[in-house]
C-alpha positions in Angstrom: 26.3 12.9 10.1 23.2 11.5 8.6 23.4 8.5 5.7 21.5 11.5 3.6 23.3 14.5 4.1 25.3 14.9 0.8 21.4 14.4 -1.2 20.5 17.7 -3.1 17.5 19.0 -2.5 18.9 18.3 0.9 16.0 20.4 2.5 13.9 17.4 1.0 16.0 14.9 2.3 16.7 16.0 5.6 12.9 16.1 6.6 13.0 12.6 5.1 16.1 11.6 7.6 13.8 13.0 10.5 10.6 11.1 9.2 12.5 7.7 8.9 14.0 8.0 12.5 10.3 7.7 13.8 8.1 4.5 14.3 4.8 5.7 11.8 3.2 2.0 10.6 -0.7 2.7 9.8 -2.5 3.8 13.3 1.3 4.5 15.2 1.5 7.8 13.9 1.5 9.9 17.6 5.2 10.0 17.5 5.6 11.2 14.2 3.2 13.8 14.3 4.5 15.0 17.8 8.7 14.9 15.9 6.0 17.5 13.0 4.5 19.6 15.4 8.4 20.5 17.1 9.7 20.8 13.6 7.1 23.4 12.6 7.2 25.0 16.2 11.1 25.6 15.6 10.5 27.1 12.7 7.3 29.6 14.0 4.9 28.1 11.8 1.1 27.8 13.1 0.0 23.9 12.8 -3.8 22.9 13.7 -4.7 19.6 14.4 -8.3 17.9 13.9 -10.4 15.1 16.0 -8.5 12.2 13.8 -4.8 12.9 14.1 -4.6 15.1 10.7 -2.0 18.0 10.8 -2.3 21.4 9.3 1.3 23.0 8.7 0.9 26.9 7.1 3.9 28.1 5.5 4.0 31.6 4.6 4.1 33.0 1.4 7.8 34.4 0.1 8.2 38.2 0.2 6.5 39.7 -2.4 3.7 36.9 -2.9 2.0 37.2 0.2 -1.5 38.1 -1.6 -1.5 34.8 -4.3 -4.2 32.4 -3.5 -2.8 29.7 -1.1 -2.1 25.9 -2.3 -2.9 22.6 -0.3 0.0 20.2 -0.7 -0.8 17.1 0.6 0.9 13.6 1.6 0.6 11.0 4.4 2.9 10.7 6.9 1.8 6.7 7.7 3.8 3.8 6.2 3.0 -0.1 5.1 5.1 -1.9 7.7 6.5 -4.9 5.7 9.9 -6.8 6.7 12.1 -9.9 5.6 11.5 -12.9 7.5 14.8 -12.6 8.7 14.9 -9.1 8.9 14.8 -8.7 13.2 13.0 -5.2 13.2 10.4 -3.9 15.5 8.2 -1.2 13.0 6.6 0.0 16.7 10.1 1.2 18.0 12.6 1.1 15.7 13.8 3.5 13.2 14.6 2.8 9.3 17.4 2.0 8.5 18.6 4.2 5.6 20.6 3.1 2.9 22.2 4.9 -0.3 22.9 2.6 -3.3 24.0 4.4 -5.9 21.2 6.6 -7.6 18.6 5.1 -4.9 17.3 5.1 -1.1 16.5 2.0 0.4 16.3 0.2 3.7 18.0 -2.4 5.4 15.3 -5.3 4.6 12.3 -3.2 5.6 10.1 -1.1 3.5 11.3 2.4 3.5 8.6 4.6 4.2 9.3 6.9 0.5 5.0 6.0 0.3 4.3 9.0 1.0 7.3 10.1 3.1 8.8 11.5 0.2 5.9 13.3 -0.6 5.2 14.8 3.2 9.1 16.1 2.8 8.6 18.0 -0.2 6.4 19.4 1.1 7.3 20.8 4.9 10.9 21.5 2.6 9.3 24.5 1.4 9.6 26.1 5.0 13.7 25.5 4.7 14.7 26.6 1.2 14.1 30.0 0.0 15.0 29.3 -3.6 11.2 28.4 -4.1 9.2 31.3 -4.4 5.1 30.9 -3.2 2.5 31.9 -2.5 0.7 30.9 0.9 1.0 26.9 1.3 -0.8 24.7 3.8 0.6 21.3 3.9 -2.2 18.6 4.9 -0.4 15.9 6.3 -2.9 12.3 6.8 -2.9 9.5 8.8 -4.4 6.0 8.1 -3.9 6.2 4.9 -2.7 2.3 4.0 -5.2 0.9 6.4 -8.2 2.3 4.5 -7.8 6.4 3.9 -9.4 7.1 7.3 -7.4 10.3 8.1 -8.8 11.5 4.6 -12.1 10.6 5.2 -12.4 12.3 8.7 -11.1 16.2 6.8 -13.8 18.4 7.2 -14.7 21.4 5.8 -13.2 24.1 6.6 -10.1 22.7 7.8 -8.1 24.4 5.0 -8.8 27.1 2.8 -6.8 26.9 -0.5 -8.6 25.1 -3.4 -6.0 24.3 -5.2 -4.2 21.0 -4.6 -1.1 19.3 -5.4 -0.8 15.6 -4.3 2.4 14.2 -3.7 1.6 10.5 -3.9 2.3 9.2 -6.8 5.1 7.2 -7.9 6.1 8.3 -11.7 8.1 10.8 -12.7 7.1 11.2 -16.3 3.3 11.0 -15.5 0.8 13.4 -13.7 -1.9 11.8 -12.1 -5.4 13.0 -12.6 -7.7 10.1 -11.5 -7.8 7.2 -9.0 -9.5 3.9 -8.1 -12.0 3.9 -5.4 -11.5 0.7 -3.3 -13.4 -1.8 -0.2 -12.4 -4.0 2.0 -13.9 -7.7 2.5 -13.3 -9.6 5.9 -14.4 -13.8 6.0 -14.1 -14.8 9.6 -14.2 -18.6 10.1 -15.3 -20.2 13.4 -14.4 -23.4 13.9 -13.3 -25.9 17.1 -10.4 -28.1 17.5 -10.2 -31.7 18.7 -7.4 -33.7 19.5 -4.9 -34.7 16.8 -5.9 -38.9 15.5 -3.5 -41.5 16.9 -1.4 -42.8 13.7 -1.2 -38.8 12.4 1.5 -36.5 11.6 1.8 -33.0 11.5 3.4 -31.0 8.4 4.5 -27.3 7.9 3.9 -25.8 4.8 6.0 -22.4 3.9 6.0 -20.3 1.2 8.4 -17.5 0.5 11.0 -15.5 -1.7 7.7 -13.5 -3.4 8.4 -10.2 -4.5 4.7 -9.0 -3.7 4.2 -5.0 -3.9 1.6 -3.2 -4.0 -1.9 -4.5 -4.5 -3.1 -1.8 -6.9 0.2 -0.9 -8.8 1.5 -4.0 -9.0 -1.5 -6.5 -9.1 -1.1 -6.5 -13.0 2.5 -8.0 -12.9 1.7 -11.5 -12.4 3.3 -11.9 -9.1 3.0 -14.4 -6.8 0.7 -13.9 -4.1 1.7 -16.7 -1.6 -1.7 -17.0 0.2 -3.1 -18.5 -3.0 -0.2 -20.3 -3.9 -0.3 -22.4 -0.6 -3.7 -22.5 -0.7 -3.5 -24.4 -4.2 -1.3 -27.0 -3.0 -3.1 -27.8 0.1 -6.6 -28.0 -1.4 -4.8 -30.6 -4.3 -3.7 -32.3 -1.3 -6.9 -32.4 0.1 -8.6 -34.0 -2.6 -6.6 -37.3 -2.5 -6.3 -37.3 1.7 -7.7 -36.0 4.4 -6.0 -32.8 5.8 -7.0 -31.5 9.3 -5.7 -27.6 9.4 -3.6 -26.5 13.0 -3.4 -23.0 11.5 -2.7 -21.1 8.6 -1.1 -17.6 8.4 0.5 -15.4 5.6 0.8 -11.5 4.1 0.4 -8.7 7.3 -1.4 -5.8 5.0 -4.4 -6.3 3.1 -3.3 -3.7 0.4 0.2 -5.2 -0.1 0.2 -8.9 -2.5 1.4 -11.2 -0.1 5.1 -12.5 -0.1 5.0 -15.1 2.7 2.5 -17.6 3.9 2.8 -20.9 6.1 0.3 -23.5 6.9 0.6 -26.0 9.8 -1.6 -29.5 9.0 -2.5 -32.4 10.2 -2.7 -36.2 8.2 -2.5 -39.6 8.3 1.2 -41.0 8.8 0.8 -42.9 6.2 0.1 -40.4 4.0 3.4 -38.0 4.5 5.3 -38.9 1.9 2.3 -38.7 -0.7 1.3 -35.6 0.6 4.9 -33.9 0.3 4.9 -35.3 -3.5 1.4 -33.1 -4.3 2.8 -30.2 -2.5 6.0 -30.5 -4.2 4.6 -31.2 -8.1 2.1 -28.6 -7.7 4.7 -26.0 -6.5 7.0 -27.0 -9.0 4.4 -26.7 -11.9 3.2 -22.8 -10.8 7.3 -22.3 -10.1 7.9 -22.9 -14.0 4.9 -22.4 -16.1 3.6 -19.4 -13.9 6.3 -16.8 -12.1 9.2 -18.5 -14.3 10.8 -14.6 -15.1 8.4 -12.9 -13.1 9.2 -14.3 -9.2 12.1 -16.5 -9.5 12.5 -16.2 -6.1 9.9 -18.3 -5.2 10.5 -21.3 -2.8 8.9 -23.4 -0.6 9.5 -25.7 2.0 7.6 -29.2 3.7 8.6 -29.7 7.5 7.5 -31.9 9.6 5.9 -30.5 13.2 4.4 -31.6 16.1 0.4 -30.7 16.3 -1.2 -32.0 19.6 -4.7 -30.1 18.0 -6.4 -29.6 14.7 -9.7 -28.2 13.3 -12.0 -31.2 11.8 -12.0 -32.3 8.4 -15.2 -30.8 7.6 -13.8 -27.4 8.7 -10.8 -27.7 7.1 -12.5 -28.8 3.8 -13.9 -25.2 4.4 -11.6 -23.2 4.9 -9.6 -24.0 2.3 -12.5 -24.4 -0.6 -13.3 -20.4 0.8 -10.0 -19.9 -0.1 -9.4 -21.0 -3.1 -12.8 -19.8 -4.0 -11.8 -15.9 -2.8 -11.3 -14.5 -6.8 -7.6 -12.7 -6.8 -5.7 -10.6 -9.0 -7.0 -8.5 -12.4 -10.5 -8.6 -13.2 -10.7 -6.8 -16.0 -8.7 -3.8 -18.0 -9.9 -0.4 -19.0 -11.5 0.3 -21.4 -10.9 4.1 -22.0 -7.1 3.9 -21.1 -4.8 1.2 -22.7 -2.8 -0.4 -19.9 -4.7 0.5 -16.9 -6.1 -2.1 -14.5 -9.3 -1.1 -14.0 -10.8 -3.6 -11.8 -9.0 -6.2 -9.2 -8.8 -7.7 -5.7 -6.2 -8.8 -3.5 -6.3 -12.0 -1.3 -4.1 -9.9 1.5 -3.8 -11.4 5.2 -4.7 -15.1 6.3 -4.4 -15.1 10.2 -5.7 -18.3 12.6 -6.1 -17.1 16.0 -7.1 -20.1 18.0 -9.3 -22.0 16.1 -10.8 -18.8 14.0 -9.3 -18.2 10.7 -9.9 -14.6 9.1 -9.5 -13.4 5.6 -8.8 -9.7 4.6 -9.5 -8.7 0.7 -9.0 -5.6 -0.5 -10.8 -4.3 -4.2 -10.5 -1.5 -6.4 -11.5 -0.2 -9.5 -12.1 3.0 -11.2 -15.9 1.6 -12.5 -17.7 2.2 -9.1 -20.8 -0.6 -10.4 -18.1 -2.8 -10.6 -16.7 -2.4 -7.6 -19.9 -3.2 -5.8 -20.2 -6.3 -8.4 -17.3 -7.8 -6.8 -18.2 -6.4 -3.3 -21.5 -8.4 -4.1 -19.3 -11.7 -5.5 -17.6 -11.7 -2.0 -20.2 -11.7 0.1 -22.3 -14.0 -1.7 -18.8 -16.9 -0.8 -18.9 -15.6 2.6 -22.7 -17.0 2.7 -21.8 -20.2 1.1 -18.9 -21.1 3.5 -21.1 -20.1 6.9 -18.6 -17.7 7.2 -18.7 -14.1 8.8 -18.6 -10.7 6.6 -17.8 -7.5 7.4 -17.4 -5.0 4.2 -16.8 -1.7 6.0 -17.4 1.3 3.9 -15.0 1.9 0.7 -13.6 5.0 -0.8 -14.5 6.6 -3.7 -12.6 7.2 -6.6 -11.2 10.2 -8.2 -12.5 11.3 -11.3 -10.2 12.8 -14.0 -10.5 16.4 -14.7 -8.8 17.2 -18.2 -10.4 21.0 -18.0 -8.4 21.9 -14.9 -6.2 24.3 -14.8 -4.1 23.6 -12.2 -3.5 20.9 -14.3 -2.8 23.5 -17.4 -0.3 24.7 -15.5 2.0 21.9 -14.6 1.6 20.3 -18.1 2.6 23.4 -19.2 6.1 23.7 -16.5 6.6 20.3 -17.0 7.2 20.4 -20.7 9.2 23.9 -20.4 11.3 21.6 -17.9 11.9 18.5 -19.4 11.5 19.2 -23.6 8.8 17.1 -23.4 4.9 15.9 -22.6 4.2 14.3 -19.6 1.9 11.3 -19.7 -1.4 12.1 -18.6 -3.2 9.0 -16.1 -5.2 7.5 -14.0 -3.9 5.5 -11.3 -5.1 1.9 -10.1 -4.7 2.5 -6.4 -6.5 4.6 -3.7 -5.3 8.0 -3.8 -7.0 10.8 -0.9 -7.7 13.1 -3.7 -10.9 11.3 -4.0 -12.7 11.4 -0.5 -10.9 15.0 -0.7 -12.8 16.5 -3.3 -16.2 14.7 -1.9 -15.7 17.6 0.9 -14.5 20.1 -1.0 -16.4 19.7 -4.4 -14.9 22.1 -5.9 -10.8 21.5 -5.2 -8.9 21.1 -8.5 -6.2 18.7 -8.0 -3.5 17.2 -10.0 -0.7 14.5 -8.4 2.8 13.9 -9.2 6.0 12.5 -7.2 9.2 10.9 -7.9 10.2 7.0 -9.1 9.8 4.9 -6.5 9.4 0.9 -7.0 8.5 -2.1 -4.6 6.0 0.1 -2.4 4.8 -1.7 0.4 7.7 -4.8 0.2 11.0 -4.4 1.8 12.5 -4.1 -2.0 10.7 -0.3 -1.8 13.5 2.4 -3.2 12.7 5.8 -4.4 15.3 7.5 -7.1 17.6 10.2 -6.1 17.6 11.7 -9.5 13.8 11.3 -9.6 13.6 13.3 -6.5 15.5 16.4 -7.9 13.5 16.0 -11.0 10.1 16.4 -9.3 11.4 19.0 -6.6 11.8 21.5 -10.2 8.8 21.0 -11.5 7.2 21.3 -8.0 9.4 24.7 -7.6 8.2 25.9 -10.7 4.4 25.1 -10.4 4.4 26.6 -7.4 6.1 29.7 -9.0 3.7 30.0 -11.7 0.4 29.7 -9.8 1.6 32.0 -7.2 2.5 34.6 -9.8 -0.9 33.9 -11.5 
């Protein structure tokens, strides 16, 4: 008996169950999309696959409807692989491990996979439970999508037919979606070469943790930590009173998730370790109270002492960590058409050091595409200063909103018949497909909705049971009302 199995809809939460029980991190998704293809082959329905891993499921239209112009429901099946540090989990062969607390579904100290698991579930559901008249449905089912939207971006047209859309990744109940942020990546990579540690040095270990992090478009506006800076700050202090030789530095594993862990492994004078433990300390302890006081309390840190046989130079060091500090990270700036919305911001996500190279990942959104490039532009221009290597591979566009559409008409319209009220109409600070979607298919009318689900890509990710049965009616009775026209 699965941990689910007493969850209404529990055609919705059984495709979950078989989702979660298969490895699908961001460019792992073979195994999941073979579990699809038998699921759908079970069932007789036709599936097509294209040249980048997307799947195709068609699910018939219920007796009666067979003639109502099909809709696309789409969701990817890939998942930000994030753990506790204590969490022993391998995201390449193990499954999730499900958990039901109270009115939510959780993991066991992983992220759960709900972004967009939930969202691939509603829709293959369809093909289980005949309470739901529609029309035809083709479920487009995308891979890549954390790591950049790749599986989006390699659609084609002509590789569906409907033009009608519902997206399944959002993460609101009271809210339909109707725009996105486009988004691009940044890379610094740092050459350097190490030497021997100096007689009469020391080595100290540096770790941050006990960051909430999230999401680096939903929840960049929250003011939490994101430990890569945070480290960063107390080393460069450090630096400007001693003389701090880096062995390595490493923190956050996704560049679109606000980093909740980081360590840095350094090299200094003996004489200096008890001076450079009182700067890490007071500088900690200042951002700890007058910065994520209420907002991470969770934060801590801790100053080890290590072995280091090998270090990079002082001059390389100095470099790294003025790049870092220099990287800009967080909001930018707010909208100005919609109150509340982050409109432009970037994320500081991965530091790795393999060997003696050191390479930074940023990711940057906004909905203001000239500012996007701005701060495209801003990074590059650092990368020159610091001798560093860039790569900014191409971005993705953003989705504009479409208040005419009437798709949209139609589940504003079910929506309030359901619930006795409006739903909030917005625009979402994140990537969403619907975006590098509608560049193929110009003339797809969209809208995107889904359930309440918090912490996305952290291991505190949960999505609402409740939320889930509320989202499954209006998605029942969209579908209803388009396919009866």
């Amino acid at each position: 008996m699965g941990k689910l199995d007493k969850l209404k809809p529990a055609a919705v939460w059984k495709v979950f169950e078989l989702l979660s029980s298969v490895p699908r991190g961001s460019g792992n998704e073979k195994g999941v999309m073979a579990a699809l293809k038998r699921w759908a082959d079970e069932r007789g329905l036709a599936w097509k696959e294209d040249e980048v891993g997307n799947l195709l499921v068609l699910i018939p239209a219920t007796k009666g409807l067979e003639k109502a112009a099909p809709v696309l429901i789409q969701g990817h099946v890939d998942m930000v692989c994030e753990k506790n540090a204590a969490t022993k989990h391998d995201f390449t062969t193990d499954p999730i491990k499900l958990q039901v607390k109270g009115d939510w579904v959780t993991a066991d100290g992983t992220t759960l996979g709900a972004d967009n698991g939930i969202g691939v579930a509603m829709g293959l559901a369809l093909a289980d439970d005949p309470s739901v008249p529609h029309g035809p449905v083709e479920v487009l089912l995308t891979v890549d999508e954390e790591r950049g939207l790749t599986g989006a971006a390699g659609v084609q047209p002509g590789f569906f037919s409907a033009r009608r859309m519902i997206n399944l990744d959002s993460e609101e109940d009271d809210a339909i979606f109707v725009g996105c942020a486009g988004g691009r990546d940044t890379v610094f990579s740092l050459k350097n070469r190490t030497t021997r540690s100096p007689k009469d040095s020391t080595g100290r270990k540096v770790t941050i943790s006990g960051l909430k992090g999230g999401h680096s478009g939903l929840d960049i506006g929250t003011g939490r930590g994101n430990a890569i800076k945070i480290l960063t700050r107390a080393l460069w202090a450090a630096g400007q009173v001693m003389d701090i030789r880096l062995v390595e530095i490493n923190g956050g594993s996704m560049r679109n998730a606000i980093p909740r862990e980081a360590e840095a492994k350094v090299v200094l004078d003996r004489a200096q370790g008890r001076k450079f433990k009182q700067i890490v300390d007071g500088v900690l302890q200042k951002i700890a109270a007058e910065e994520l006081a209420g907002v991470d309390d969770g934060f801590t840190w801790r100053v080890a002492t290590v072995k280091a046989p090998r270090c990079l130079g002082i001059a390389n060091s100095r470099t790294v960590l003025d790049l870092m500090a220099a990287i800009p990270n967080g909001v930018m700036a707010m909208s100005r058409d919609i109150e509340g919305l982050v409109e432009t911001s970037t994320n500081l996500g991965v530091v790795r050091t393999e060997g003696s190279r050191v390479e930074l990942v940023c990711c940057s959104r906004s909905s203001v595409m000239s500012a996007l490039a701005g701060l495209v532009e801003q990074h590059a221009a650092l990368g020159r200063l610091a001798v560093a290597g860039v790569e900014q591979p191409e971005g993705y566009p953003g989705w504009k909103p479409n208040l005419k559409s009437p798709l949209l008409q139609v589940v504003k319209k079910q929506y309030r018949k359901a619930f006795g009220k409006d739903a909030e109409l917005l625009a979402i600070h994140a990537g969403l497909e619907c975006g590098l979607l509608t560049e193929k298919y110009p003339d797809l009318d969209i809208v995107s909705f889904g359930p309440n689900i918090t912490g996305a890509h952290s291991p505190d990710e949960k999505v609402q049971i409740s939320s889930v049965q509320k989202i499954w009616k209006l998605f029942a009775a969209t579908l209803k009302d388009v396919a009866k026209g």
